[in-house]
N, C-alpha and C positions, 0 to 999 in steps of 0.2 A: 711049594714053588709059587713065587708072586713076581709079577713084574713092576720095575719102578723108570719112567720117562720124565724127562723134563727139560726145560731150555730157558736157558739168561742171554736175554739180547742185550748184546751193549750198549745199542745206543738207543736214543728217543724213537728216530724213524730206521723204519726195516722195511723189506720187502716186503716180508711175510706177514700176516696175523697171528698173534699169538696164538691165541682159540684155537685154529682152523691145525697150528703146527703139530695142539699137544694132544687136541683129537687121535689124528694123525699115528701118534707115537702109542698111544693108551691103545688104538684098537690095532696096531702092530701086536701086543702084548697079550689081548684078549685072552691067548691061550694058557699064558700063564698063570690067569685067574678070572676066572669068569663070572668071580660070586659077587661082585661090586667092586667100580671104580670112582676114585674118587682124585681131588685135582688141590691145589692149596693156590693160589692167585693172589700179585703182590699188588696192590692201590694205591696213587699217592697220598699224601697225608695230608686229612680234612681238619679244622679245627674242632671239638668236639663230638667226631664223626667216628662209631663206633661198625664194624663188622657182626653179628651177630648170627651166629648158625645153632637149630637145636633139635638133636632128633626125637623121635615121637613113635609109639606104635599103635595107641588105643585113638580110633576113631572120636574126633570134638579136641582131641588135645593140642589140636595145629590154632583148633583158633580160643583156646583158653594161654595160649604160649603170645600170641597175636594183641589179646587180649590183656594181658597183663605189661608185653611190653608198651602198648599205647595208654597207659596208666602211667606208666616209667618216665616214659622218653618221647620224643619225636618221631614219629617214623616218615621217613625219609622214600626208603622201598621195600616191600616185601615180598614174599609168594608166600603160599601153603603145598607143598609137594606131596601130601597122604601121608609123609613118614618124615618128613624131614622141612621145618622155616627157616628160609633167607630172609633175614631182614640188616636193611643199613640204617641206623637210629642216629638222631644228636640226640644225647647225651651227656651230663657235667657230675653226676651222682653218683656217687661211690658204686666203682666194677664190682669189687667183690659180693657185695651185699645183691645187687642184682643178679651175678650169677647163681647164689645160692636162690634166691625168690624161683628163678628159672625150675631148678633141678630138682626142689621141693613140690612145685604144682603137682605132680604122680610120681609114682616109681619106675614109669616107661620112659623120660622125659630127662633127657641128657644134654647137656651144652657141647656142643660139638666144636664153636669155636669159637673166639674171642678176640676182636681186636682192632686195632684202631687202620693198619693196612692188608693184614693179612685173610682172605677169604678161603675158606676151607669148602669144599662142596662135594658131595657124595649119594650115591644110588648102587641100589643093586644090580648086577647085569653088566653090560659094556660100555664102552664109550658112548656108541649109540644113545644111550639114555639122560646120560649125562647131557647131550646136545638136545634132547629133547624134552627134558626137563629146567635147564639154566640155560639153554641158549648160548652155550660157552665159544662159541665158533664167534662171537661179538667181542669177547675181551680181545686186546690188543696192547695190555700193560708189557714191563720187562723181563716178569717171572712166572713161568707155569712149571710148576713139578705136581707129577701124579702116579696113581698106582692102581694097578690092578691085584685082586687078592686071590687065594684060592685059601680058604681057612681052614685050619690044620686044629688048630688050638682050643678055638672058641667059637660060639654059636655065629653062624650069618645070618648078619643084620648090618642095620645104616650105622648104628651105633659101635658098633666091633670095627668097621670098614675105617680104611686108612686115606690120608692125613691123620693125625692123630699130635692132639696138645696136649697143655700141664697149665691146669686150672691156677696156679702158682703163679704164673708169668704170662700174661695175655703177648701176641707176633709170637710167638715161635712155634712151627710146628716140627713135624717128622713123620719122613716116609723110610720102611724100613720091607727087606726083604731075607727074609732068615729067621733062626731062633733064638733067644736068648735063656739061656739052659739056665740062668741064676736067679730068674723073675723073682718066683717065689721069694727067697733070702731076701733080694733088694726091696721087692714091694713092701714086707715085712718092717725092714728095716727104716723106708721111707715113710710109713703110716705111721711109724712110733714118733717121725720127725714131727707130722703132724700134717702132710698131705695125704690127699683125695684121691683115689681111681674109680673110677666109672667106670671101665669095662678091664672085662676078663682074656686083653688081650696081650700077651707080654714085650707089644712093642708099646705100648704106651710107657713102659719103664724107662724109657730112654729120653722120651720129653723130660720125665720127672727128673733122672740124670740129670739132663743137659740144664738145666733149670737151677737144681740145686748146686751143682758146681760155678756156673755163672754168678749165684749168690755171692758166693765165695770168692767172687773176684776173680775168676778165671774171665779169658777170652773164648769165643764161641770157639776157637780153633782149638784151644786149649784144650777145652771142657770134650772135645769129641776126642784128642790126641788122648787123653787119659781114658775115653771110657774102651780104648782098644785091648786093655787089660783090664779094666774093671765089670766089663759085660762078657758073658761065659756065652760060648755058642760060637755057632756062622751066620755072620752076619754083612750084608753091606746097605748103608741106610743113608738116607740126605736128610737133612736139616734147616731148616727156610729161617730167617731174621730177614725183619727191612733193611738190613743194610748186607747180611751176607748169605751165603749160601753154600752149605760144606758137603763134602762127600764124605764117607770113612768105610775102609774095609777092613778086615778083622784079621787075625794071626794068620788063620789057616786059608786066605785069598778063594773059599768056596762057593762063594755067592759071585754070579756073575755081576760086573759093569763097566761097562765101556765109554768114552766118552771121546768128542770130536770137538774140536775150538780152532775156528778163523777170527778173523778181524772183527768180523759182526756179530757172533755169538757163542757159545759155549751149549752143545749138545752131550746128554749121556742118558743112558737107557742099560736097565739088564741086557737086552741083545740090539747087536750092530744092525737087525734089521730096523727096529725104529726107530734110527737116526737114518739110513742111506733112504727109507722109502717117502721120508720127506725134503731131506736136505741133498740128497744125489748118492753116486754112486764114487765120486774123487775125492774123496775125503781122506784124511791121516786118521785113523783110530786107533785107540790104544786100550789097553785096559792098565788099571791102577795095580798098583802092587800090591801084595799082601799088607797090612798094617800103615796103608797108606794114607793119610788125612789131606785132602787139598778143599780151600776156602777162599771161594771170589769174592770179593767186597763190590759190591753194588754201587 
């Protein structure tokens, strides 16, 4: 059981603050997963202006990661969190090549995210931490989706904890809440393609999915319509791109998610409480259907 929160404001100005909503929504969920929460935040788009996140477990590696990126790049902004660097670089030099320098420095020392709008940010424990570690109750962009874990599969750590990408295609992530009973097979299958996994988590299959079918000329919408037969399990998972944002629920509609949309914004969460303990109690909520795909364009 993991809970999944997030909100697309429609327009530039809103009432609310993003930050302060998705708080908000993540520590509604707490219960659902208390092993780390983590949040994915959309930015507008800088020229040469890269997002940069990388987790870490051995004590010195926060500032040899620090260290090699001001060798690289620009740095812009940073922190050192004990286990996990925010840094925003300029940047004109080949991504790939840099993320490999990154994930080479140790064997504890994993790129968490990559991109030019997209910020991925993650701690262990609650929301709480998260606001006290990134100060997240300041962002006020269009898109915050987050999740709480409780891990079933694989070891807890910053690295396992969700958002979660595909080294393959920098902007896209995924938040997922369920199983995918076919991991194995597809991981298999995708490392013979010639992609990378870094953790032993089997929602990370669905970035590489959604990644590899997009190669392929699908649409984001596409690429999640098909993977409601190609991914084995119960599942319901969201999908972040700078320009859209999808939901997807699985055959057997066993994972909960609910979702609530006015004029100003578009809410959904595993449970109706965090949406009404932020956005009220008159709200229309509905839940998606089984094998339902719905994708907002930004």
């Amino acid at each position: 059981m993991c809970g999944i929160g997030g909100v697309i404001f429609k327009n530039t100005n809103h009432d609310k603050i993003t930050g302060e909503v998705i708080l908000t929504m993540l520590d509604s969920l707490y219960r659902r997963g208390p092993d780390s929460t983590g949040v994915a935040l959309l930015h507008p788009k800088e020229e040469n202006v890269l997002y940069v996140d990388v987790n870490y477990e051995k004590t010195g590696n926060g500032q040899r990661i620090l260290s090699l990126l001001k060798g690289k790049a620009t740095i812009l902004k940073s922190s050192d969190h004990g286990n996990y660097v925010r840094a925003k670089i300029s940047y004109s030099g080949d991504e790939q090549s840099l993320i490999n320098e990154l994930n080479e420095l140790d064997s504890d020392v994993s790129v968490a995210s990559f991109g030019q709008q997209i910020e991925v940010l993650k701690y262990l424990g609650g929301a709480n931490n998260l606001e006290t570690q990134f100060q997240l109750s300041n962002y006020n962009g269009q898109v915050a989706v987050g999740h709480t874990r409780m891990a079933t599969e694989s070891k807890v750590d910053i690295s396992h904890s969700q958002p979660l990408c595909c080294y393959a295609s920098k902007d896209l992530t995924i938040i997922h809440n369920g199983h995918v009973t076919n991991y194995i097979k597809l991981r298999s299958y995708y490392e013979r393609k010639g992609y990378h996994f870094l953790t032993g988590n089997d929602s990370e299959v669905i970035a590489v999915y959604l990644v590899d079918e997009m190669k392929k000329g699908a649409s984001l919408e596409e690429a999640m319509q098909s993977s409601i037969t190609d991914l084995d399990g119960s599942f319901s998972y969201i999908a972040v791109t700078p320009t859209s944002v999808g939901l997807a629920k699985e055959p057997f509609g066993m994972k909960p998610m609910v979702l609530a949309e006015t004029d100003d914004y578009i809410a959904f969460a595993s449970e109706s409480l965090a949406i009404t303990r932020e956005f009220g109690e008159n709200l229309k909520i509905r839940e998606p259907k089984a094998e339902e795909v719905l994708v907002w364009n930004l």
